[in-house]
C-alpha positions as a Markdown table, in Angstrom:
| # | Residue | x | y | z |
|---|---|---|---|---|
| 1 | Unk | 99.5 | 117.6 | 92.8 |
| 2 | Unk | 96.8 | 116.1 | 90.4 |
| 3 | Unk | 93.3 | 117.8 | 90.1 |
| 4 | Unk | 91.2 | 115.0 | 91.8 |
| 5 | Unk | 87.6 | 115.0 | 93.1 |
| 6 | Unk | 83.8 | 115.5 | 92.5 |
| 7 | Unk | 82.2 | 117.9 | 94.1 |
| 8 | Unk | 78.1 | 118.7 | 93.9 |
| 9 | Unk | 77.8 | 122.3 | 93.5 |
| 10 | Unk | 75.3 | 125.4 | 92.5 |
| 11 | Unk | 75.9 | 128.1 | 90.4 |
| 12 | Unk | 74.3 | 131.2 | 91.3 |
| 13 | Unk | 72.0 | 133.7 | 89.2 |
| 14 | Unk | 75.5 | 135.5 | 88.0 |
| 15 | Unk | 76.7 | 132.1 | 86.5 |
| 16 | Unk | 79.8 | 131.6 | 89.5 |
| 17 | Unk | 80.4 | 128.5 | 91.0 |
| 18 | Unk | 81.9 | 128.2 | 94.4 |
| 19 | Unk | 85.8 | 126.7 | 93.3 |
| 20 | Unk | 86.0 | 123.3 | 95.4 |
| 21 | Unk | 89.0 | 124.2 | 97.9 |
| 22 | Unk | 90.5 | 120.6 | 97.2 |
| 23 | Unk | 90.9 | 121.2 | 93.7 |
| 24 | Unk | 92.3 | 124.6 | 94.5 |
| 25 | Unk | 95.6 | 122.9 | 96.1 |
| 26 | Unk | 96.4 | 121.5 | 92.7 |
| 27 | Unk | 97.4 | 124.5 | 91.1 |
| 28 | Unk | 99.1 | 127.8 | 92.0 |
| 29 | Unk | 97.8 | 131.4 | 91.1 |
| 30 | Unk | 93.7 | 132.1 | 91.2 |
| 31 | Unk | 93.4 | 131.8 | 87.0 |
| 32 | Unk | 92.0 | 129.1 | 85.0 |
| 33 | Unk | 91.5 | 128.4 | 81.5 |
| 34 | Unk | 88.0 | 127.5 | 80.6 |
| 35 | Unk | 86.6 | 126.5 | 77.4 |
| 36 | Unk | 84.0 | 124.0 | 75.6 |
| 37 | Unk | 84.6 | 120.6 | 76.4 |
| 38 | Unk | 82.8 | 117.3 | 74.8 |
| 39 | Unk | 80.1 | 115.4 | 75.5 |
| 40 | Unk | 78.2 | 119.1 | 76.5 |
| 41 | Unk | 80.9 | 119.4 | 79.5 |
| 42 | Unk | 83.5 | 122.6 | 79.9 |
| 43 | Unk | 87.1 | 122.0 | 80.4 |
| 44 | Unk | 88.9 | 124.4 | 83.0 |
| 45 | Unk | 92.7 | 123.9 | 82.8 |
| 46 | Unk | 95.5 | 125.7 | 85.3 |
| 47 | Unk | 97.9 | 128.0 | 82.8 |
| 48 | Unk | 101.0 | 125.5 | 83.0 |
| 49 | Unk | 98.6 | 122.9 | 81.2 |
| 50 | Unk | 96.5 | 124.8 | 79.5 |
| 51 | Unk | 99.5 | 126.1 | 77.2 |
| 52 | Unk | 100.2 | 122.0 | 76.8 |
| 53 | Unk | 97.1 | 121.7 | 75.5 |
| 54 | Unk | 97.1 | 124.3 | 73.1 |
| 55 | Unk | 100.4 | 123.4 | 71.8 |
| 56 | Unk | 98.9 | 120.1 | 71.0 |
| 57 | Unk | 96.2 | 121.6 | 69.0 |
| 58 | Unk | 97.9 | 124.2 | 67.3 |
| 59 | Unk | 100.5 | 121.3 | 65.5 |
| 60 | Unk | 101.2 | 122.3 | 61.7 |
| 61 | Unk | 100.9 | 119.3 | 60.3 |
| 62 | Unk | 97.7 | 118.4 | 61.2 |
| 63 | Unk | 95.5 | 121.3 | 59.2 |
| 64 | Unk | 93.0 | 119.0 | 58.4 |
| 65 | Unk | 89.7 | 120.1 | 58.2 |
| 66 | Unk | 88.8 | 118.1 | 61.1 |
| 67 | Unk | 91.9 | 119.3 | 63.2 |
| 68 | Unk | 90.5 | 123.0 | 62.2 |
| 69 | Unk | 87.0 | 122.0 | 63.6 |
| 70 | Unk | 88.8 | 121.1 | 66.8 |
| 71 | Unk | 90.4 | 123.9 | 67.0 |
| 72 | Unk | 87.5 | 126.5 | 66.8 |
| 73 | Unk | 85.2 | 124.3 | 69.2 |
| 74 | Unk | 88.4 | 124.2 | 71.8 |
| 75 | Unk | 90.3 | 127.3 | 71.1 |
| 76 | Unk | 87.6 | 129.7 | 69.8 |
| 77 | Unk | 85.8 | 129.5 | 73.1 |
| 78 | Unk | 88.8 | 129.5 | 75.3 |
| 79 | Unk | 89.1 | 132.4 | 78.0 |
| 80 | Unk | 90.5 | 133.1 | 81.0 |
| 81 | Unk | 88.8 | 133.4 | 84.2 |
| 82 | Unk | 89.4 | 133.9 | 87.9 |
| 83 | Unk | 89.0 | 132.9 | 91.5 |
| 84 | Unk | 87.4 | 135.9 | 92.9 |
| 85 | Unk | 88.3 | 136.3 | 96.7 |
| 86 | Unk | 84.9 | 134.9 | 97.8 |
| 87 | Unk | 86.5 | 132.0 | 96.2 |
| 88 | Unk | 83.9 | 131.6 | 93.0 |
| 89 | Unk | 84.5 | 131.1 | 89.9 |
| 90 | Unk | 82.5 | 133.1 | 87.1 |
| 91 | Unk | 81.5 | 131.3 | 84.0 |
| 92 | Unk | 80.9 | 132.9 | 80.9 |
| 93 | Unk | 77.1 | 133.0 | 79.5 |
| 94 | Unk | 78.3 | 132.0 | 76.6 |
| 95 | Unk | 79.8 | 128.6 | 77.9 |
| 96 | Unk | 77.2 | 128.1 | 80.3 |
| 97 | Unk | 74.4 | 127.8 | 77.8 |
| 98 | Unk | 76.9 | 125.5 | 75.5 |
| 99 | Unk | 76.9 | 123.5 | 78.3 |
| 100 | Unk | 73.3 | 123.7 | 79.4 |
| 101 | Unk | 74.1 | 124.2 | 82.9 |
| 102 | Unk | 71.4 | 125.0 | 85.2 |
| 103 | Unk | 71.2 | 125.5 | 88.8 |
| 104 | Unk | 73.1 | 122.3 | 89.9 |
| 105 | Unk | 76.2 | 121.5 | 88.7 |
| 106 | Unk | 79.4 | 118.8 | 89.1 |
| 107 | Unk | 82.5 | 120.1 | 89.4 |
| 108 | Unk | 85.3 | 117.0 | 88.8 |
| 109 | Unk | 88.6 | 117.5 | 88.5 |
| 110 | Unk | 90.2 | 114.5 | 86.0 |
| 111 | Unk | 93.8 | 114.5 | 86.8 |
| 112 | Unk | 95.1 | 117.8 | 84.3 |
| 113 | Unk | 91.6 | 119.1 | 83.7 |
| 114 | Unk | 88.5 | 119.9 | 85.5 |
| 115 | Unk | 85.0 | 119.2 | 83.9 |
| 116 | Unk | 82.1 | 121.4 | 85.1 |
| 117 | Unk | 78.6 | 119.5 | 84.3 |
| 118 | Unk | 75.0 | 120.3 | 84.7 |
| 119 | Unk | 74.4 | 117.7 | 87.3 |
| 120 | Unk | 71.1 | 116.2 | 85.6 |
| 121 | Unk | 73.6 | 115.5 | 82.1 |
| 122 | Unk | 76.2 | 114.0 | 84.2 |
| 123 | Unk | 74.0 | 111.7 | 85.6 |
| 124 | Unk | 72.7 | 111.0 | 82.1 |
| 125 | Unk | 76.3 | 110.8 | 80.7 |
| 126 | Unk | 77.3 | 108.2 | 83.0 |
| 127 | Unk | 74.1 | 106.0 | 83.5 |
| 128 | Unk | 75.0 | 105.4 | 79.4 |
| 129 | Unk | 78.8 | 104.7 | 80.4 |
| 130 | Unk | 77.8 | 102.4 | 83.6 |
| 131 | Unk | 76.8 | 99.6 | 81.1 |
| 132 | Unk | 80.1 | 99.7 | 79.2 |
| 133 | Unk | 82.8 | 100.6 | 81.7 |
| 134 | Unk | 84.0 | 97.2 | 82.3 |
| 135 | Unk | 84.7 | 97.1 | 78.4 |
| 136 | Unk | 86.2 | 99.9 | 78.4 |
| 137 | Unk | 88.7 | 99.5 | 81.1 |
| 138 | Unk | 89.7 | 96.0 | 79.8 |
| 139 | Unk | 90.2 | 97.4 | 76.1 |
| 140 | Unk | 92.8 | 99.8 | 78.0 |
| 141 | Unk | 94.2 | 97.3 | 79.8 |
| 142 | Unk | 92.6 | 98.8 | 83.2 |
| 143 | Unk | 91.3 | 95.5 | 84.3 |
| 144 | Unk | 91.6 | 94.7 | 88.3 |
């Protein structure tokens, strides 16, 4: 099943996030993968893909410098966290200030991933992608 859905949340003064129960069904087990995403966003990954991921990033023969920078911003801040029973999530301090997430935040999954956003930089993040989406889609061959 693919991680689908957007979901307004809160995180509360210990930095946990109630886990959307629709997202839940996409995986098995209560452990996720979280770690710096881009555009100020984390990335939580289930186990199965998170190793898929990793694998991709930890390819030999791309030791670039720039493949090394990737690395650090995605591995380096990679750690494992849980579904506590009341069915929260804690996020690391750490990642939470990375991601400048306050009070409200966006929980989406994206098919393999989930994103976790402050809510007011989602909405920024996407009022500047509105404009261009159409391009977008059509350079991907996404046009309906």
């Amino acid at each position: 099943m693919a991680l689908n859905g957007g979901f307004n949340n809160t995180l509360d003064e210990k930095g946990r996030v109630s886990f959307p129960a629709r997202l839940k069904n996409g995986f098995s087990g209560d452990v996720l993968v979280i770690t710096r995403g881009i555009e100020k966003c984390l990335y939580l990954f289930p186990p199965l893909e998170w190793k898929d991921f990793e694998e991709k990033l930890e390819n030999p023969a791309a030791m670039s410098k720039d493949w090394r920078k990737m690395q650090r911003h995605f591995l380096g801040w990679a750690t494992e966290t849980e579904i506590d029973k009341s069915g929260r999530l804690a996020i690391p301090q750490s990642l939470r200030e990375y991601a400048a997430l306050g009070r409200n935040v966006i929980v989406m999954g994206l098919g393999k991933r989930i994103e976790i956003w402050d809510a007011a930089l989602y909405k920024t993040a996407q009022g500047e992608n509105d404009d261009s989406l159409e391009d977008i889609a059509e350079r991907y061959g996404l046009v309906f």
